[in-house]
C-alpha positions in Angstrom: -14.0 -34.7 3.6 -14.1 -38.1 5.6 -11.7 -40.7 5.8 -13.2 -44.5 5.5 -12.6 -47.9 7.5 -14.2 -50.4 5.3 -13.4 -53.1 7.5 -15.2 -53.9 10.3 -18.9 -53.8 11.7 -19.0 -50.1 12.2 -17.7 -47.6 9.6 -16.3 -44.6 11.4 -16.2 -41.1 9.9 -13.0 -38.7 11.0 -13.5 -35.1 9.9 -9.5 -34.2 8.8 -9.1 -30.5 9.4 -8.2 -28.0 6.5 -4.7 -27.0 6.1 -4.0 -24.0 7.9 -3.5 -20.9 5.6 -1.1 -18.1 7.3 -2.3 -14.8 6.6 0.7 -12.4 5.6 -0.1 -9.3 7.4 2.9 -6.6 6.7 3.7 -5.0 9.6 5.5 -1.7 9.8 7.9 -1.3 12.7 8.3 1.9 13.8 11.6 2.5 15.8 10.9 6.1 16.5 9.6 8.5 14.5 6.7 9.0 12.5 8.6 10.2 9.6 6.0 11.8 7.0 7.8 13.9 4.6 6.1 16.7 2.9 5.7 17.3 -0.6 6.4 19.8 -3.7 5.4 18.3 -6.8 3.0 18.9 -9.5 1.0 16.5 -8.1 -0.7 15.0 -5.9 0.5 11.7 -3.8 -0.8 9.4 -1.5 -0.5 6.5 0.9 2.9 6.9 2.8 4.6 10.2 3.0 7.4 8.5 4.1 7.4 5.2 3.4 9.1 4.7 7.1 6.6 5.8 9.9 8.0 5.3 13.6 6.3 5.8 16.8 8.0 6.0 20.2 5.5 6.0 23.5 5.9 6.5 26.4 7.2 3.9 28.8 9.0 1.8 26.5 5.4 0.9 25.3 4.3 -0.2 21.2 2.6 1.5 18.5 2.4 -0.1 15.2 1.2 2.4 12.4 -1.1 -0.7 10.6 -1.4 1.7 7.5 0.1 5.4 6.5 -2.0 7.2 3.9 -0.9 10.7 2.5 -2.9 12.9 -0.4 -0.7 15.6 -1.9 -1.6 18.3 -4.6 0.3 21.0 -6.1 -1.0 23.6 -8.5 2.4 25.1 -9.4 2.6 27.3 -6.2 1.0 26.1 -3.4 0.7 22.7 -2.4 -1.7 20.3 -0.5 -0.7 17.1 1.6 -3.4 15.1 3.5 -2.1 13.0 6.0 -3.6 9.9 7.4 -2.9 7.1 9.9 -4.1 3.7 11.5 -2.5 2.8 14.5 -2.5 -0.2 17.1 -0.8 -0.6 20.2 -1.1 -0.6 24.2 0.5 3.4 24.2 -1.7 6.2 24.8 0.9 9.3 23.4 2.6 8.9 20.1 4.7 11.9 17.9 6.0 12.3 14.1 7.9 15.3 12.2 7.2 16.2 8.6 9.4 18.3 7.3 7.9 21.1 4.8 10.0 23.3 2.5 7.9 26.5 3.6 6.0 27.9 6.2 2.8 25.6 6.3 -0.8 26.2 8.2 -2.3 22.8 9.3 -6.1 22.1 9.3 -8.4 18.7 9.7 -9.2 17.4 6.7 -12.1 14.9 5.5 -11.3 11.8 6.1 -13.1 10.5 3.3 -10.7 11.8 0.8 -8.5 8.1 1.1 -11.7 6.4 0.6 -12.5 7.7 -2.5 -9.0 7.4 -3.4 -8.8 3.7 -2.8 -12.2 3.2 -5.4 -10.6 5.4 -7.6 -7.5 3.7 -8.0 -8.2 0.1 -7.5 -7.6 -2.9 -10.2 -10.4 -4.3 -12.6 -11.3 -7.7 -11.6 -11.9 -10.0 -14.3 -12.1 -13.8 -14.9 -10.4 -15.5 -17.1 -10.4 -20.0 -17.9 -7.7 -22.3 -18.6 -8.1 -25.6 -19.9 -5.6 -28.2 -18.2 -6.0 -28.1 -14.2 -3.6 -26.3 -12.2 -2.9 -26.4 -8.4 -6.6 -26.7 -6.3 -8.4 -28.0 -9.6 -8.9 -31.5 -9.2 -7.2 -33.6 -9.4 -4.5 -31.3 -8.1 -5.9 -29.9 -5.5 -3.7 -29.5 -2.7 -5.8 -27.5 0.1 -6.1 -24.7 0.2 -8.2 24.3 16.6 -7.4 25.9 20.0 -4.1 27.9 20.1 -2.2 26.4 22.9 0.7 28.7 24.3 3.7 28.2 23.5 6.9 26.8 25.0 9.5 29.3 25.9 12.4 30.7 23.3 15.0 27.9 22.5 18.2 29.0 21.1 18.5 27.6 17.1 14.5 26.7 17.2 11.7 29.1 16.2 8.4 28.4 16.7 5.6 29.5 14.5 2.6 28.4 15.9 0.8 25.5 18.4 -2.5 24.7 18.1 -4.8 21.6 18.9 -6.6 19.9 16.4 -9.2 17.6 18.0 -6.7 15.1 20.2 -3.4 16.4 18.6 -0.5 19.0 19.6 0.3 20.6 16.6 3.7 22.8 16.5 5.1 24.4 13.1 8.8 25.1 13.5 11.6 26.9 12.6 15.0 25.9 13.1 18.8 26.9 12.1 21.0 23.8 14.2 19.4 20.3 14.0 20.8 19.1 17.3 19.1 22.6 18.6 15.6 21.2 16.8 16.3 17.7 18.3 16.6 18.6 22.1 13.4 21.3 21.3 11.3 18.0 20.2 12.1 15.9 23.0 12.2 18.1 25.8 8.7 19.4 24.4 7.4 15.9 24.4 7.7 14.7 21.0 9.2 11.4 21.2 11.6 11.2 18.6 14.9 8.9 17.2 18.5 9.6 18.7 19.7 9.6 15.1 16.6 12.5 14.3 19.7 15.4 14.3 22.0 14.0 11.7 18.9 12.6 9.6 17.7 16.7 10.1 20.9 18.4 8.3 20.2 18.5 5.0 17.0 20.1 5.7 18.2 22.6 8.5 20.7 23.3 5.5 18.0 24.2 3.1 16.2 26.3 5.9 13.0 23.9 5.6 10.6 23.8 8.9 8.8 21.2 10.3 5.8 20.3 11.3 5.4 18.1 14.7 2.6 16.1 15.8 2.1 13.9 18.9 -1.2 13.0 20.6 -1.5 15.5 23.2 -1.6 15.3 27.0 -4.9 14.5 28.4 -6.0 13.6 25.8 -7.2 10.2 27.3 -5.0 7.3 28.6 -7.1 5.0 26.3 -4.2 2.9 23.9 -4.4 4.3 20.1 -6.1 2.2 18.1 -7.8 3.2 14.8 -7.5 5.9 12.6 -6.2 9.2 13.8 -7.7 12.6 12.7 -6.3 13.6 9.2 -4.1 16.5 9.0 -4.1 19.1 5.9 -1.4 20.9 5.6 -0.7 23.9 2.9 2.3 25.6 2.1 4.1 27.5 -1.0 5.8 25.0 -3.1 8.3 26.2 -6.0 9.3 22.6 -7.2 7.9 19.3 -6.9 9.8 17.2 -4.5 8.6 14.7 -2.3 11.0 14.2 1.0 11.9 10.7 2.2 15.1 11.5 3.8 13.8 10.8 7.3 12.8 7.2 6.0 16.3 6.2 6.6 15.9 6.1 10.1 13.3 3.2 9.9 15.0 -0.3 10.8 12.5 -2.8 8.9 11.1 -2.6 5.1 9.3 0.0 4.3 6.7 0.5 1.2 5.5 4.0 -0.4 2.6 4.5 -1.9 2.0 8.0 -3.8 -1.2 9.3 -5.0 -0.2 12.5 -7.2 -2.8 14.9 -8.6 -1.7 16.6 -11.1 -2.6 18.6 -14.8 -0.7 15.4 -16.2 0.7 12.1 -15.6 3.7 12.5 -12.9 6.7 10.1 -12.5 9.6 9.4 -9.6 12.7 10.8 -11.1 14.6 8.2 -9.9 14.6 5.1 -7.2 16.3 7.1 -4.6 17.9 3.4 -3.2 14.6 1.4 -3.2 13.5 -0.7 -5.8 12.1 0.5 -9.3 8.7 2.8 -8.6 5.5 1.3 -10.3 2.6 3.1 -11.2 -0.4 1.6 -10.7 -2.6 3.7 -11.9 -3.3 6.6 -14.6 -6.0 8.3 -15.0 -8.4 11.3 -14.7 -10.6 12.0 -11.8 -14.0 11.2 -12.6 -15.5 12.3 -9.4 -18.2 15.3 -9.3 -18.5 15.7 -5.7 -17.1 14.9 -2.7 -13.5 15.4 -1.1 -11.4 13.9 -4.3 -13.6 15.9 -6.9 -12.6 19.2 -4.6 -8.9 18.4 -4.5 -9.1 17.6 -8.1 -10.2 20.4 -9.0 -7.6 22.3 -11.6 -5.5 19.1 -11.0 -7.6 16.3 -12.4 -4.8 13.5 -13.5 -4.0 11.0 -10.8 -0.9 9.1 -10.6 -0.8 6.0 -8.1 2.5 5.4 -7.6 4.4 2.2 -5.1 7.5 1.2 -4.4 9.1 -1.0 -1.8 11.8 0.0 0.4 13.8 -3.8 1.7 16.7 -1.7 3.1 15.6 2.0 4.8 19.0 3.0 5.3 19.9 2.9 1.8 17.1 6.2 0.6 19.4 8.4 -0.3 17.5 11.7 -1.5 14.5 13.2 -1.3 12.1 12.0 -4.3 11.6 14.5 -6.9 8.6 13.9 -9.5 8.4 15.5 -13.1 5.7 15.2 -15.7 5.6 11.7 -17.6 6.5 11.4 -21.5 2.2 11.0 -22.7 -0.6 11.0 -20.3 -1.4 7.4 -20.9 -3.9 5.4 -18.6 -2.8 2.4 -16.2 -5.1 0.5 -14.5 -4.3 -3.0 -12.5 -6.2 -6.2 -13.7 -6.7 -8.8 -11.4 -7.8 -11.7 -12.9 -9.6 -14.8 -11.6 -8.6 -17.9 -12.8 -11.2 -20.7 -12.9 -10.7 -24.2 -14.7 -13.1 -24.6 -18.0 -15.9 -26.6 -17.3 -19.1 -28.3 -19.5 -22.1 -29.4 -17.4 -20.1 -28.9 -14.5 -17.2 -31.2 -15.7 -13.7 -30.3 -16.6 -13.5 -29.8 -20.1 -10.1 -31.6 -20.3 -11.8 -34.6 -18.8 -14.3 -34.1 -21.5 -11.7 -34.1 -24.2 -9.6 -37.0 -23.1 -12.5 -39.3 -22.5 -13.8 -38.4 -25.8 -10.3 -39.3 -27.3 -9.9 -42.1 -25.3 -13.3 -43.5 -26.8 -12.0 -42.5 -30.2 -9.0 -44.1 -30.3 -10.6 -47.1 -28.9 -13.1 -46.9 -31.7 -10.0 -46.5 -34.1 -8.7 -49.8 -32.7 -11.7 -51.7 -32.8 -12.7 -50.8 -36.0 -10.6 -53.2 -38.6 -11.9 -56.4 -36.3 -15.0 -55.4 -36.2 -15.2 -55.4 -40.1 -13.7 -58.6 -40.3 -16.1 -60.2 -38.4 -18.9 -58.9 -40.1 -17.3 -59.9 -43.8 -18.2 -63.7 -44.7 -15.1 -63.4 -47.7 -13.0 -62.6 -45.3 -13.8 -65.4 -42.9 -13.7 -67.4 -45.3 -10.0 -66.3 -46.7 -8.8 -67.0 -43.7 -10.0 -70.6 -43.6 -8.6 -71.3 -46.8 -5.7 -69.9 -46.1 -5.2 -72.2 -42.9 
């Protein structure tokens, strides 16, 4: 685009510079604790265990968890979660708890399970025309494992095991006085909130255990950036409940996203104070091979569930999923709207020129047969 002087001996051309367009880039801040919450459903969910993921390095320095994927699957009695994130920042060390409602083992796990779960679950792209012109059609347009020993005994904490699992420090824990659990984390290195104990009670009170992760020691002083190593973990699971609790403790808005594998279509029970879940997709697994077909094997309908979270301190429970009313399919559409065109012009154009040239043609008409009739030429004359 060029703007013209047409005065003047010399005709100047001035680029103007598109508008600007802001990118929107949703950042999760995480206060403290990397709160992924683990699972019992009949089904299997996905990205976010807990919608609210914090991270506390060392130093007072930053980590931003850029994106928090999480796979679960339950059979009935034992259930699956995958656990996934990306992270960016200038820290090196970085810890999260996820509480478990039995004794888990924790593995790696293929981290081209969320792939395959993205192309699974993502929206048809269609494109669809409309006839007048809308905002940027012209004319409107407007711009546009190793065991690793363990710590010594700690009055109200058990541990189970430690292990390390490529660069993280795995411990599975026991624990009967959350304040007890609280000072075992931080004195053991795993960076957690100040409000972790009270945030801990209900689970303490159901005699859950926990599973903590931090990046371990020596592991390299390079700043984490990328995505970490998945985690599997597997544990009994009697009912399907998917805990958030620890998402409270998040200070900015958080979003869940829930991929549940199940024998059927699940469902949220409720909204547990965020906004009303949405499933975004319904379906069965289609995939013969690979890391989704083995997960989905005996549980081959997948549920893609997301909600937002605007106020964190407002979750309330622990989400609890049950089996939907029918098994029926949801898929997103997203649609691409284009303006109508013939031979490369708008068709509305089309249509008002040509009714523009009608009703001129309308118009002209009578006079036009009047001149060409000699009677009534000559009426007229008469008549003057």
């Amino acid at each position: 685009m060029a703007a013209r002087f047409p005065h003047g001996p010399a005709r100047a051309r001035v680029p103007v510079p598109p508008r600007p367009r802001a990118a929107r880039s949703r950042a999760r801040a995480l206060a403290v604790v990397c709160v992924l919450l683990a699972v019992q459903l009949g089904s299997l969910l996905a990205p976010a265990w807990a919608c609210g993921c914090g991270v506390v390095p060392e130093g007072g320095r930053v980590v931003t968890v850029a994106r928090e994927e999480s796979a679960v699957r339950w059979d009935g009695r034992e259930e699956q979660i995958v656990m996934s994130l990306t992270v960016a920042g200038d820290a090196s060390r970085a810890a999260w708890v996820v509480p478990v409602p039995h004794r888990a083992t924790v593995g790696p796990a293929d981290p081209a399970l969320f792939t395959r779960l993205a192309a699974a679950t993502a929206p048809v792209r269609r494109t669809r025309h409309h006839f007048w012109p809308r905002d940027d059609d012209w004319p409107l347009v407007t711009g546009g494992a190793r065991s690793v020993p363990g710590p010594p005994p700690f009055p109200g904490v058990g541990v189970v095991g430690r292990q390390r699992l490529g660069v993280l420090d795995v411990a599975r824990l026991t624990a009967t006085d959350p304040a007890a659990l609280e000072r075992w984390l931080a004195r053991n290195g795993f960076a957690l909130p100040p409000r972790l104990a009270a945030a801990l009670e209900p689970y303490v009170a159901r005699r859950w255990e926990y599973v903590a992760v931090r990046v371990a020691p020596g592991a390299g002083a390079a700043p984490l950036r990328g995505t970490l190593d998945p985690l599997r973990l597997v544990f009994r699971s009697a009912r399907p409940v998917y805990p958030m609790r620890l998402s409270r403790l998040a200070r900015e808005p958080q979003s869940l996203a829930l991929y549940v594998l199940a024998a059927h279509r699940m469902e949220p029970v409720s909204a547990i104070g965020g906004e009303r879940p949405r499933t975004t997709f319904a379906g069965r697994v289609t995939d013969r091979s690979g890391p989704l077909a083995e997960l989905a094997r005996g549980t081959p309908y997948l549920t893609a569930v997301h909600q937002e979270f605007p106020s964190p301190a407002s979750i309330d429970d622990d989400h609890v999923l049950r089996g939907a009313a029918a098994d029926t399919p949801v898929r997103q559409v997203v649609y691409e709207d284009r303006l109508r065109t013939l031979a490369g012009l708008p068709a509305w154009l089309l249509a008002l020129g040509g009714a523009l040239l009608l009703a001129l043609a309308a118009a002209a008409g009578p006079a036009l047969r009047r001149a060409r009739d000699p009677a009534a030429r000559t009426s007229v004359s008469i008549a003057s």
